[in-house]
DOFIVO-900705 format. One record per atom (N, C-alpha, C): residue number from 1; residue in three letters; x, y, z. Coordinates in steps of 0.1 Angstrom, whole numbers, plus 5000, padded with zeros to 4 digits. Example, Ala and Ser with C-alpha at 12.3 -4.5 7.8 and 13.67 -1.06 7.14 Angstrom:
residues 2
ATOM   k   r    u    v    w
ATOM   1 ALA 5132 4943 5078
ATOM   1 ALA 5123 4955 5078
ATOM   1 ALA 5132 4967 5078
ATOM   2 SER 5128 4978 5071
ATOM   2 SER 5137 4989 5071
ATOM   2 SER 5129 5000 5079
end
This chain:
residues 140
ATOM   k   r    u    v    w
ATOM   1 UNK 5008 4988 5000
ATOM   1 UNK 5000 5000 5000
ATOM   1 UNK 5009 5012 5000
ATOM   2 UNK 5004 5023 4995
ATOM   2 UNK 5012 5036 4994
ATOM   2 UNK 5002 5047 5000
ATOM   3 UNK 5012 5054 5005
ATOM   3 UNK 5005 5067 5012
ATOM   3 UNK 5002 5079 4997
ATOM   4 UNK 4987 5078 4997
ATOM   4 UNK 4983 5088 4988
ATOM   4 UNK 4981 5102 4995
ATOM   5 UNK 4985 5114 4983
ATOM   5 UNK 4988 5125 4996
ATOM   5 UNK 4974 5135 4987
ATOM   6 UNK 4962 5138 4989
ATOM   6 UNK 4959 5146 4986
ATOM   6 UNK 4959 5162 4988
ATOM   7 UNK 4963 5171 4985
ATOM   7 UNK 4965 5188 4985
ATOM   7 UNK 4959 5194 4982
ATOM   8 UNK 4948 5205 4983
ATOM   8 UNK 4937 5212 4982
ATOM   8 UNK 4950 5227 4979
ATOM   9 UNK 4946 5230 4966
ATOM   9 UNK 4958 5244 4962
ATOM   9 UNK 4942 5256 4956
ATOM  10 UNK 4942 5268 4961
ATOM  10 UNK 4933 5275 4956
ATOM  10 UNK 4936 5272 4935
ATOM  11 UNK 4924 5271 4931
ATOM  11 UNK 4918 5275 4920
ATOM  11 UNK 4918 5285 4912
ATOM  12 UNK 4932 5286 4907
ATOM  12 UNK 4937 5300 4899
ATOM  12 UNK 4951 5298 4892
ATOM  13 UNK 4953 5301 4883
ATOM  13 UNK 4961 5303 4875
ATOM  13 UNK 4979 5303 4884
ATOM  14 UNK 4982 5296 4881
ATOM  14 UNK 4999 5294 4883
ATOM  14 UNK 5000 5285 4893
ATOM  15 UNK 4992 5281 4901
ATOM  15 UNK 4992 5272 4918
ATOM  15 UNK 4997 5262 4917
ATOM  16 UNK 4993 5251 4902
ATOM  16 UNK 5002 5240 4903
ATOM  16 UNK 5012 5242 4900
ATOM  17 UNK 5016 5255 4894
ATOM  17 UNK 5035 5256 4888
ATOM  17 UNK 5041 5258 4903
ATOM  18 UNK 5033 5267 4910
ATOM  18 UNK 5040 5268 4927
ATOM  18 UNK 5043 5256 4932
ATOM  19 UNK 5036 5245 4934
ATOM  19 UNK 5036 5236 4935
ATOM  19 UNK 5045 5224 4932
ATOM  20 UNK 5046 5225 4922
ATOM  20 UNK 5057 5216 4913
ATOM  20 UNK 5067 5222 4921
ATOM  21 UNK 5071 5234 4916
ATOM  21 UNK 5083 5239 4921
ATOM  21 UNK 5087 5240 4937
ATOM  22 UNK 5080 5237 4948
ATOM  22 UNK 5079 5233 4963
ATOM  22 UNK 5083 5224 4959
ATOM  23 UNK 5079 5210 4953
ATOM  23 UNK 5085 5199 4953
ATOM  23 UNK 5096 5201 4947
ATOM  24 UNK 5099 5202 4937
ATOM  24 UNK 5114 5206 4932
ATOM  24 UNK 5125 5206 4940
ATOM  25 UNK 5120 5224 4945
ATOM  25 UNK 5131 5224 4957
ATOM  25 UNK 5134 5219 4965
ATOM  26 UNK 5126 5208 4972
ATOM  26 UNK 5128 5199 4979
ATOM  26 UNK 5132 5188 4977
ATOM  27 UNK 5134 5187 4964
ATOM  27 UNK 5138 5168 4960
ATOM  27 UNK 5129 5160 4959
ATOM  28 UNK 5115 5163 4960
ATOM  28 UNK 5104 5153 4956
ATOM  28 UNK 5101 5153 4945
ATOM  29 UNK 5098 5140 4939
ATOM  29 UNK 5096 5133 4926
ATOM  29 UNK 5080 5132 4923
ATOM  30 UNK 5073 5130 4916
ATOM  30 UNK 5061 5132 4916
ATOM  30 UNK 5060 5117 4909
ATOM  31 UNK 5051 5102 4908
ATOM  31 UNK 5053 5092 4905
ATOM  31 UNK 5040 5087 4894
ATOM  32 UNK 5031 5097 4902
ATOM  32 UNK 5012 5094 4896
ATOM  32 UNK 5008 5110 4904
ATOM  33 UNK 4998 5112 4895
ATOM  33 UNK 4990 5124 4898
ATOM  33 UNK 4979 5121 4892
ATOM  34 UNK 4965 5130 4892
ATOM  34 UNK 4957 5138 4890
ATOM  34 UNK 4953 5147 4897
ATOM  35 UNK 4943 5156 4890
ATOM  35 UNK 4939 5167 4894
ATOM  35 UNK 4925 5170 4891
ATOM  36 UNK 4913 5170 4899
ATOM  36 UNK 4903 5171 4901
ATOM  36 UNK 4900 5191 4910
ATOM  37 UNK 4889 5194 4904
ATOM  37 UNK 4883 5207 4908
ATOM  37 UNK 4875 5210 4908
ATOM  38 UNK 4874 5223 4918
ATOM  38 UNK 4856 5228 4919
ATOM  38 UNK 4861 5245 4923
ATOM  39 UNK 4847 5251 4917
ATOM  39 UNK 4853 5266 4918
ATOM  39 UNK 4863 5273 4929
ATOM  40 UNK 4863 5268 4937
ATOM  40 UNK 4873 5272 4945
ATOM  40 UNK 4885 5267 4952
ATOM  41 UNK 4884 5259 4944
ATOM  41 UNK 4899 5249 4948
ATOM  41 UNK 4905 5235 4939
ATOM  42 UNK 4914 5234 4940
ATOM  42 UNK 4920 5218 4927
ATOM  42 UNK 4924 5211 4941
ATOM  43 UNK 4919 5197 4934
ATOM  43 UNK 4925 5188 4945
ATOM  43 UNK 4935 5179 4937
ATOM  44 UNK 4948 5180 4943
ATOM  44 UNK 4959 5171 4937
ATOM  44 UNK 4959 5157 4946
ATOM  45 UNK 4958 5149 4936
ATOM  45 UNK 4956 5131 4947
ATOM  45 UNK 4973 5128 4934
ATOM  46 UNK 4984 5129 4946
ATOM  46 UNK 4996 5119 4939
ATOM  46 UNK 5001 5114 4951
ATOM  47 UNK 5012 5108 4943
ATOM  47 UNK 5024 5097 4950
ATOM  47 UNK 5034 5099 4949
ATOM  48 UNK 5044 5098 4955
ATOM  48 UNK 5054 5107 4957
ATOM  48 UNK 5066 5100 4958
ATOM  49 UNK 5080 5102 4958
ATOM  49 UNK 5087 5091 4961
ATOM  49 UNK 5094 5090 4972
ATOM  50 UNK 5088 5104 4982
ATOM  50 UNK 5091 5107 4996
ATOM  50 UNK 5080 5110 5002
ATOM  51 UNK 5074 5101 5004
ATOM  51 UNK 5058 5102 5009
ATOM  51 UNK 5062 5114 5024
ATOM  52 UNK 5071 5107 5034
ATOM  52 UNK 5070 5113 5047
ATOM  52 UNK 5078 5122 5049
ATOM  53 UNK 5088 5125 5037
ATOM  53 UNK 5094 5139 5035
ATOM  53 UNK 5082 5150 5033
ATOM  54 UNK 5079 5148 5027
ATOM  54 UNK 5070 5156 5014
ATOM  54 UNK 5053 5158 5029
ATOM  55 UNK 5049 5148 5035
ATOM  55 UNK 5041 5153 5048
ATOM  55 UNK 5048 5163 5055
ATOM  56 UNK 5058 5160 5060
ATOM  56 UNK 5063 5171 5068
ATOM  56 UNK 5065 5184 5062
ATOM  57 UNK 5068 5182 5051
ATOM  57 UNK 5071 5199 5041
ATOM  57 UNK 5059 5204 5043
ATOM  58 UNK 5049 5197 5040
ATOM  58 UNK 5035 5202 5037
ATOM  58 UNK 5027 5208 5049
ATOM  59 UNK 5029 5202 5061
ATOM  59 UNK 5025 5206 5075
ATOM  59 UNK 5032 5218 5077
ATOM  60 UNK 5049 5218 5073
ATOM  60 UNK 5052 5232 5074
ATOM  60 UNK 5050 5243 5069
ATOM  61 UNK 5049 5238 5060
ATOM  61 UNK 5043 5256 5051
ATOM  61 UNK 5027 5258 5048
ATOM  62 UNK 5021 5248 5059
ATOM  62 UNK 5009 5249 5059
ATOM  62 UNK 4998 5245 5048
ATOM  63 UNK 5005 5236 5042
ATOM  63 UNK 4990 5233 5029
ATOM  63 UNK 4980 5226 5037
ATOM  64 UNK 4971 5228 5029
ATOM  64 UNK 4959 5213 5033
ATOM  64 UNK 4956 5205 5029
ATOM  65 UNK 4961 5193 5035
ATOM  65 UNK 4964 5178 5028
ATOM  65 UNK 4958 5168 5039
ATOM  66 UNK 4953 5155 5030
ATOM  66 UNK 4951 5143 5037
ATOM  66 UNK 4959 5135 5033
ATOM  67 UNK 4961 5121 5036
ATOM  67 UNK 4967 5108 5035
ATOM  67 UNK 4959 5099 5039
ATOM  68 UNK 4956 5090 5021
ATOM  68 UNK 4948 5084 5022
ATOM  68 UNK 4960 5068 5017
ATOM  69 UNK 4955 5053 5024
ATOM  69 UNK 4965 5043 5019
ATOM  69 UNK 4955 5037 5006
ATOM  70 UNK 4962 5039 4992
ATOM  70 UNK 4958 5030 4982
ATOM  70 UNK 4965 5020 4977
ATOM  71 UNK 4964 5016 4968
ATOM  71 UNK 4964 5002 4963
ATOM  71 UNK 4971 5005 4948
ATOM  72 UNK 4988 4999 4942
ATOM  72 UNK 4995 5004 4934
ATOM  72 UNK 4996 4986 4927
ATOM  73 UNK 4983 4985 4913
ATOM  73 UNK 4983 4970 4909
ATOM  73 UNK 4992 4969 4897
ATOM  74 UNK 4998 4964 4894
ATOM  74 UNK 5005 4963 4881
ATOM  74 UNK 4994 4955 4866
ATOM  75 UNK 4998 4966 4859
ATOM  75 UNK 4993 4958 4846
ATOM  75 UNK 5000 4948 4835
ATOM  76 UNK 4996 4933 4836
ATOM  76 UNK 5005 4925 4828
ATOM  76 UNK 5007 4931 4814
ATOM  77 UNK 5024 4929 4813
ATOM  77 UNK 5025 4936 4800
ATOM  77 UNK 5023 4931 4786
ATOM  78 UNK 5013 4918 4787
ATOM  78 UNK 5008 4917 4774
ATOM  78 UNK 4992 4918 4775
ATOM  79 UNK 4986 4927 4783
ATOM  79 UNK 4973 4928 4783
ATOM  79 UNK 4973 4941 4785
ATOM  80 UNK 4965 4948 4774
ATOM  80 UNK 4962 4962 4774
ATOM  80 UNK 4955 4972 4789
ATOM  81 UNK 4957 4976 4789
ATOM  81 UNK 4953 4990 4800
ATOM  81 UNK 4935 4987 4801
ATOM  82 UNK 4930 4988 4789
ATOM  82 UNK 4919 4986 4792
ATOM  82 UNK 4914 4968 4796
ATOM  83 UNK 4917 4964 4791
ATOM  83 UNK 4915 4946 4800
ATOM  83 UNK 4921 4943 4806
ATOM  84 UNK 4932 4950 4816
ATOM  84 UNK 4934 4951 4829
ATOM  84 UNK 4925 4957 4839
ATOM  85 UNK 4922 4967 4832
ATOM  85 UNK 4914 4978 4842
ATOM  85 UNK 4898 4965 4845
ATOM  86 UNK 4894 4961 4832
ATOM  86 UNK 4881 4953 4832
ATOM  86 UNK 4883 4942 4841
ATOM  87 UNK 4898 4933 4843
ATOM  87 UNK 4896 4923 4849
ATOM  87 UNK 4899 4929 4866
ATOM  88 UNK 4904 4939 4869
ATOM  88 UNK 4909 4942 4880
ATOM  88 UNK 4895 4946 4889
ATOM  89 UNK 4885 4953 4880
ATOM  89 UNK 4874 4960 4887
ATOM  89 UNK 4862 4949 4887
ATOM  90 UNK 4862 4936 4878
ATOM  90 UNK 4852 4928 4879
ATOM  90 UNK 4861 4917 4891
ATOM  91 UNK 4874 4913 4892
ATOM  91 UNK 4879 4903 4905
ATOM  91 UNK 4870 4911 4919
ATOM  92 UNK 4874 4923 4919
ATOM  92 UNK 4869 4932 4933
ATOM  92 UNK 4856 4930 4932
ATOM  93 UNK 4849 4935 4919
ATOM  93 UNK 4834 4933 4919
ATOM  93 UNK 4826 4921 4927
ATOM  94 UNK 4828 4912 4920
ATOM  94 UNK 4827 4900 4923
ATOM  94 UNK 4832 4894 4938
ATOM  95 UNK 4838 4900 4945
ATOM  95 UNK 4842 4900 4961
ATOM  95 UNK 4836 4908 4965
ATOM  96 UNK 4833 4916 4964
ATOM  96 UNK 4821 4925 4970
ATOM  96 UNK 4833 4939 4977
ATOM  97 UNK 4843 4939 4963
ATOM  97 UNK 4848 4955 4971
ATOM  97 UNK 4848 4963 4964
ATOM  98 UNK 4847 4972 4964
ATOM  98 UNK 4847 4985 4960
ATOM  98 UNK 4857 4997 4954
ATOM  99 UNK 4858 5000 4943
ATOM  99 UNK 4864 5011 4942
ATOM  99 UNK 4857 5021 4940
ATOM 100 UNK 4862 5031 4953
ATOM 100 UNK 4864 5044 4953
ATOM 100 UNK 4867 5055 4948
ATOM 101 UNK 4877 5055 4941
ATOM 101 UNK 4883 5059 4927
ATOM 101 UNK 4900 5059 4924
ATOM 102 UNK 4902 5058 4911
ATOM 102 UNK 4915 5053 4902
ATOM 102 UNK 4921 5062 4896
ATOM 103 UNK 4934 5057 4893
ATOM 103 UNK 4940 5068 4881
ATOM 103 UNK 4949 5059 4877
ATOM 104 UNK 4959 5061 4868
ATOM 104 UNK 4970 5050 4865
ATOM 104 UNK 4984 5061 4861
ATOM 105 UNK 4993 5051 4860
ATOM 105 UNK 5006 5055 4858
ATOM 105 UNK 5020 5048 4854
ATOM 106 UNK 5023 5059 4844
ATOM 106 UNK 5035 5046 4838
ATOM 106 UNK 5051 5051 4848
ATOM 107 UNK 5056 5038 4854
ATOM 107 UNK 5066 5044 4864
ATOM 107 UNK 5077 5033 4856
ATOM 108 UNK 5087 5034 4849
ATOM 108 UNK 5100 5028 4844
ATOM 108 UNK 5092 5021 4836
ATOM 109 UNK 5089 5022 4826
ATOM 109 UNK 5081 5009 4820
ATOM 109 UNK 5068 5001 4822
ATOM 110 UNK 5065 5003 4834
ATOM 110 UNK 5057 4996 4841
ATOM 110 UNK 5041 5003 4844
ATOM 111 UNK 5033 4997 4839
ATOM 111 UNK 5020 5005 4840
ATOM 111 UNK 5015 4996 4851
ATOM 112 UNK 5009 5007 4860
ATOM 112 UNK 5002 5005 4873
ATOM 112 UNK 4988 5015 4875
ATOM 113 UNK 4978 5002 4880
ATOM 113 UNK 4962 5014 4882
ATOM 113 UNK 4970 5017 4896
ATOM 114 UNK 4964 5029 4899
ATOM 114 UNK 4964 5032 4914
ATOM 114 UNK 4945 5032 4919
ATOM 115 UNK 4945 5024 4929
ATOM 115 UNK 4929 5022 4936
ATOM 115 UNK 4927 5027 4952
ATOM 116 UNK 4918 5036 4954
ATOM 116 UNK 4914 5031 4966
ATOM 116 UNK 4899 5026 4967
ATOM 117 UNK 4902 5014 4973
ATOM 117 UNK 4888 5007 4980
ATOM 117 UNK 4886 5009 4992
ATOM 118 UNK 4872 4998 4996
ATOM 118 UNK 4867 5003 5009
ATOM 118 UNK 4872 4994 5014
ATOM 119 UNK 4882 4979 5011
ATOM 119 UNK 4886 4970 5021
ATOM 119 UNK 4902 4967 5013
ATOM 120 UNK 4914 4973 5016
ATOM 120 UNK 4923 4972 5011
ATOM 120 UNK 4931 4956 5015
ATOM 121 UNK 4929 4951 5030
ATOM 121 UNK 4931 4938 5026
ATOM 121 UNK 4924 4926 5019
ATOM 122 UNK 4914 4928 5016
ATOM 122 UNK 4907 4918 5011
ATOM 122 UNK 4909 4920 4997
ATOM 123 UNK 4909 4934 4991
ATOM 123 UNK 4913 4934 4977
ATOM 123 UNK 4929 4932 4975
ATOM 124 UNK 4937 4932 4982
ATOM 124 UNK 4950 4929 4981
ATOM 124 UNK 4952 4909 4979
ATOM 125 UNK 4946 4904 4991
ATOM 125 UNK 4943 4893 4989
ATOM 125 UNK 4934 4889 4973
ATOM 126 UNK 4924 4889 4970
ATOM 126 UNK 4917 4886 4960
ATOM 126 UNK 4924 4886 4947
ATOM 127 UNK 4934 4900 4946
ATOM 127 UNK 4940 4904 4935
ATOM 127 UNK 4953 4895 4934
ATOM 128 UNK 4960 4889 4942
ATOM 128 UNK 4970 4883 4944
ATOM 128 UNK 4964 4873 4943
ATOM 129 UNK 4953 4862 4944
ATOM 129 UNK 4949 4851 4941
ATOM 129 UNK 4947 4851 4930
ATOM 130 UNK 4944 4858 4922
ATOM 130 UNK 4940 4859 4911
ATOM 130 UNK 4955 4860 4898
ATOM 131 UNK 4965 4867 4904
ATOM 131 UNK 4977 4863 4901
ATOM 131 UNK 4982 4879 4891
ATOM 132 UNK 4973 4883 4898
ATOM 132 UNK 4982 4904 4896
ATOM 132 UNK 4993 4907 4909
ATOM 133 UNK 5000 4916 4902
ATOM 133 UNK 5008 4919 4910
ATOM 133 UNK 5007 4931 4919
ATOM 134 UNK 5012 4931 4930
ATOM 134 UNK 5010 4946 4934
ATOM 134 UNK 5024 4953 4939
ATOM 135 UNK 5021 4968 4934
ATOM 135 UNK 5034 4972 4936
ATOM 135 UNK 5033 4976 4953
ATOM 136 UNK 5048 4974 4956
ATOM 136 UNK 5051 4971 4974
ATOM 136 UNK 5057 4980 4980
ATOM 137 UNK 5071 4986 4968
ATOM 137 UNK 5079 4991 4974
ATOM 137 UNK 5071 5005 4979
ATOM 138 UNK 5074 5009 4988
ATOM 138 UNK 5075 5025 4994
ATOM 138 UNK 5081 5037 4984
ATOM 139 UNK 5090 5032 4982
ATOM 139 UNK 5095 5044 4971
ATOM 139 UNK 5096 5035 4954
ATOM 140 UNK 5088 5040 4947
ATOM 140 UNK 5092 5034 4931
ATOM 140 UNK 5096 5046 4925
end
């Protein structure tokens, strides 16, 4: 599981370049992102490759952030993005778990959905019987 860091940046023109550039200066890597919004604010949901660096930066200079743990599945590399995504969300389906919501990401070659569900060991389990991989390390 990976610490997903979401960041609430006002809704205006240059805030993600601020942003970027916080990380920068600090040495954080950015791994998966999106960006979701509403008129008064963008919510950044990424992964980082210094999850507990990049908490503490954030507490200090005051952003508003959660940490949420998701789920980093790998997609076999001879099955396309989309019939990965189909078999990953019908295994869980079919178990009765839930996703909450996704994005994906290509990290060295390697394409990975990022998920959060409502039961991360059970879909960890299920997804591993089924014979997907999940990514482990802390830092990729």
């Amino acid at each position: 599981m990976f610490k997903q860091l979401s960041v609430y940046l006002k809704n205006r023109p240059g805030e993600l370049a601020k942003f970027c550039s916080f990380l920068l200066d600090n040495e954080i890597e950015i791994r998966a992102i999106t960006v979701a919004e509403n008129d008064e604010y963008g919510l950044i949901l990424l992964l980082v490759d210094k999850p507990d660096k990049c908490i503490e930066l954030l507490e200090k200079e005051e952003y508003i952030y959660s940490v949420t743990k998701v789920l980093a599945v790998k997609v076999m590399s001879d099955k396309g993005h989309t019939q990965g995504l189909q078999e990953i969300s019908r295994i869980l389906g079919n178990n009765n778990v839930n996703i909450e919501f996704l994005y994906s990401t290509l990290v060295k070659d390697e394409s990975l959905i990022i998920i959060r569900v409502n039961d991360n060991k059970k879909a960890k389990q299920v997804l591993k019987e089924e014979g997907f991989l999940l990514e482990e390390r802390e830092k990729f």
